[in-house]
N, C-alpha and C positions, 0 to 999 in steps of 0.2 A: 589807490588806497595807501595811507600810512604804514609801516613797517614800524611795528611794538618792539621796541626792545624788550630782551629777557626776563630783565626784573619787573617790568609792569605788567608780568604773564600773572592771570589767576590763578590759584589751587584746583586742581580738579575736583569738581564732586559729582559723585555717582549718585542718580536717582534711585530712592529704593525699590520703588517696579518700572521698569521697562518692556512694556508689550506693545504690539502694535495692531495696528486695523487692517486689515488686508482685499483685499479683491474679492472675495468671494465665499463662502460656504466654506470652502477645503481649506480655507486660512483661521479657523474658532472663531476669533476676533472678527469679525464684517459688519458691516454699516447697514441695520435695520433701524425703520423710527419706534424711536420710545424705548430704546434698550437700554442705552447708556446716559450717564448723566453726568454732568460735568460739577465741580465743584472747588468754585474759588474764591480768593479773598483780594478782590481788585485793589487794595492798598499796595498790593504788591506788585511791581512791572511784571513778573511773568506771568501771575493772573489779570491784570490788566489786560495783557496783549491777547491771552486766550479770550475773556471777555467782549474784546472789541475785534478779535477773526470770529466770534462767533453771533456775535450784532449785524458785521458786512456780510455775512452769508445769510443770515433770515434763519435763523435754525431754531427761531423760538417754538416753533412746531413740533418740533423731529427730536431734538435731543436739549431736555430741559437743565437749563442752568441753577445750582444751589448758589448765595452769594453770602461768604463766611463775613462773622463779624471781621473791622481793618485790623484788629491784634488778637493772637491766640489767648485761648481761656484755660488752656492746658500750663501747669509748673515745668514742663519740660519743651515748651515752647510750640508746641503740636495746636489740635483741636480735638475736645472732647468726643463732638458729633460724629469724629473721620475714624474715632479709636476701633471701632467695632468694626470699618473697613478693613482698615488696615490688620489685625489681628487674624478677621477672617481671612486674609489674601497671604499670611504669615507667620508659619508656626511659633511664638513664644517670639511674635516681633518686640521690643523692647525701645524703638526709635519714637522718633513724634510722628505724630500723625497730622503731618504738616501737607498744605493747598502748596499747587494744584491737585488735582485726582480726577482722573477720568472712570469713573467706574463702571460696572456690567451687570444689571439691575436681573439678568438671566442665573447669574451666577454667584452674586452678590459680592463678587471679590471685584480688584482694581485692577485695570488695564495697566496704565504706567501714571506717573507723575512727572513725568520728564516733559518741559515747556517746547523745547522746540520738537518730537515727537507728537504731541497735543495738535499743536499750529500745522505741522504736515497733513497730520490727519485728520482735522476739520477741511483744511482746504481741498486732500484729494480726495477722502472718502465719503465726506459728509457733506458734499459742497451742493449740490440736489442743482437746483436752479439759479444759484447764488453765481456771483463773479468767481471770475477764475482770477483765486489769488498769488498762485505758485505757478505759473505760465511756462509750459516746459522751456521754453529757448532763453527765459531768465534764472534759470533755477541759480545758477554758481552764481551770477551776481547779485540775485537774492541772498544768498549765504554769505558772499564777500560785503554785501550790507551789515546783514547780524552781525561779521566775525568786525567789522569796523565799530559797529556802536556798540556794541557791549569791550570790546578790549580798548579801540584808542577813544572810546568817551568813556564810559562810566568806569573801567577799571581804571583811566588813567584820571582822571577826576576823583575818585576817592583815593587813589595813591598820592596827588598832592594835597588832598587834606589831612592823610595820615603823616604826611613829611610836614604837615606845618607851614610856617614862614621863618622859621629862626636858621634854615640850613638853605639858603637861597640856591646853590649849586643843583642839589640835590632836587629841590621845589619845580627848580626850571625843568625838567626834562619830562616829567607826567604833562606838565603844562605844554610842554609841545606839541605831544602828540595829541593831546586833545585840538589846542587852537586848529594843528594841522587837518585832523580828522574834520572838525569841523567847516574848515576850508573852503575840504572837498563834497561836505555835505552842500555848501551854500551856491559853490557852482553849477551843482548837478539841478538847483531847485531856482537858478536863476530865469531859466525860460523854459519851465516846465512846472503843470499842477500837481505832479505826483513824483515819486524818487523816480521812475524809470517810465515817467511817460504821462497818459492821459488817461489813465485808470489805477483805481489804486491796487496795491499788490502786498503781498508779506513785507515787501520792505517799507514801504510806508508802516506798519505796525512794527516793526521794529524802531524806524524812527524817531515816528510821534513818540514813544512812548520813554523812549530814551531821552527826548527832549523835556517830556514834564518829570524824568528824574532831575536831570542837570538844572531844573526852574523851581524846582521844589525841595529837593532835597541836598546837591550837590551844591548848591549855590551856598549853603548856611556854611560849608567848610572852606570856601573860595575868598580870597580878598577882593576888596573893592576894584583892582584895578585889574583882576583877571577872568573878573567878572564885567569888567567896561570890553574888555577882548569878547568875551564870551557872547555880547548883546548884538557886537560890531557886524552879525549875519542879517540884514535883513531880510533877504529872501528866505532864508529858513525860519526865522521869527514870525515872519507873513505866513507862509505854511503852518507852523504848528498853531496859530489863532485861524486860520480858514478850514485845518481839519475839526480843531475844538467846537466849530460851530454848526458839525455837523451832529448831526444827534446822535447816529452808532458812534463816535468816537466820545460824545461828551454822556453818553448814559450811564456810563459803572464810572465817571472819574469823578471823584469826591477828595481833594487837593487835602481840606483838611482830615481826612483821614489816614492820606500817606504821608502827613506828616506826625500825626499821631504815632503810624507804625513804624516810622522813624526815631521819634523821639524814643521808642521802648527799647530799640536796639541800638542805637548811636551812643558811646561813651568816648567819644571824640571830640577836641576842642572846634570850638567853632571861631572861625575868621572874621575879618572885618567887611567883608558880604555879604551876611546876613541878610540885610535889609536890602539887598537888591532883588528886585523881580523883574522880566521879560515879560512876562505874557499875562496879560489879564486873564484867567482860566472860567472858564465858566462855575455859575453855583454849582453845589450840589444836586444832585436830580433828588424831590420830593416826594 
């Protein structure tokens, strides 16, 4: 795996609930059907990913999905429909009331909001008869997946669109770590149908999903020629068009939505890559 230097480290942000699903009765929080409801706005990668871990496990039975408009309708960047959650879950909360949410339909307050607690806890708690997508003897490299695609691709991909092209020193060094990351994604998918093998796992949704940001939204801040770097994987390219056509990955993706939800929050120049695309994405689902 790539080694991020310092400055392409993200800010931390804290979720504003953090609870978790537990084993059993003694832990409040356990995985009954019909208690909990999830609620997300698939324009976004972290609801995305929740979306489609909860597509690969069949859970349309057990724990029913709300699926938010792709831009909030809230002035402070939240959603209306979550405000009543979130207030109940928080005395005099004053924040947005912003997707993910997992809620607890027993209690009517929220479990947590936090993406990769979500994804743990679909795959160990709610996983009924579904694949096992957190497979104990991968777990750390499951996570050394995540800690790869979100730091040396999407954090380092939007670090050099924030550097522009007029400081080329400065330009080069996000763009390293990305080509580098990406590399190591195109080797591992060279002779093999999934990141870690012959069944898909967390780290395939971390993936995929990392790939229709870099094809959708990261590309509009990329030049043309590191976006020619960026295509040069064809075995990963082949992957993210053989997972898109599978139905649980291609059901919540709606390409022109997350670029809608892009456009509301991007006040960033955009590069001479624009018009490059990788992957044919499937329509919309109807």
């Amino acid at each position: 795996m790539s080694v991020v230097p310092s400055s392409l480290l993200p800010a931390s942000a804290l979720p504003a609930f953090r609870g978790r699903i537990g084993r059993d009765v003694r832990s409040g929080h356990y995985a009954v059907p019909h208690r909990y409801r999830l609620h997300v706005a698939p324009s976004g990668p972290g609801c995305l990913g929740i979306a489609l871990t909860h597509g690969l496990l069949g859970l349309d039975d057990t724990l029913p999905l709300t699926v938010l408009p792709d831009t909030p309708d809230a002035p402070d960047g939240g959603y209306a429909v979550l405000r009543p959650l979130y207030e109940a879950s928080a005395h005099l909360y004053d924040g947005p009331a912003s997707a993910p949410v997992l809620s607890d339909g027993w209690t009517g307050r929220i479990v947590t909001t936090h993406v990769p607690d979500i994804l743990r806890d679909l795959a160990l708690r709610f996983r009924g008869d579904g694949p096992d997508l957190l497979p104990e003897e991968h777990r750390a490299e499951i996570d050394a997946v995540a800690e790869l695609c979100g730091r040396s691709v999407n954090r380092a991909a939007q670090r050099a669109g924030e550097l522009g092209l007029d400081d080329g020193a400065a330009h080069r060094e996000p763009l390293g770590v990305l080509f580098a990351a990406l590399d190591s994604l195109e080797r591992r998918l060279a002779h093999r149908p999934y990141v870690l093998g012959d069944g898909p796992t967390l780290a395939d949704v971390h993936v995929w999903i990392t790939l229709v940001q870099l094809d959708t939204v990261h590309r509009w801040h990329l030049d043309a020629a590191a976006m020619d770097r960026v295509a040069a994987h064809p075995a990963l390219w082949a992957y993210a068009q053989r997972l898109a056509a599978r139905p649980e990955f291609a059901r919540h993706l709606d390409i022109d939505a997350v670029l809608r939800r892009h456009r509301s929050h991007c006040r960033g120049r955009e590069a001479a890559g624009a018009g490059i695309r990788i992957v044919d994405w499937p329509a919309a689902p109807r």
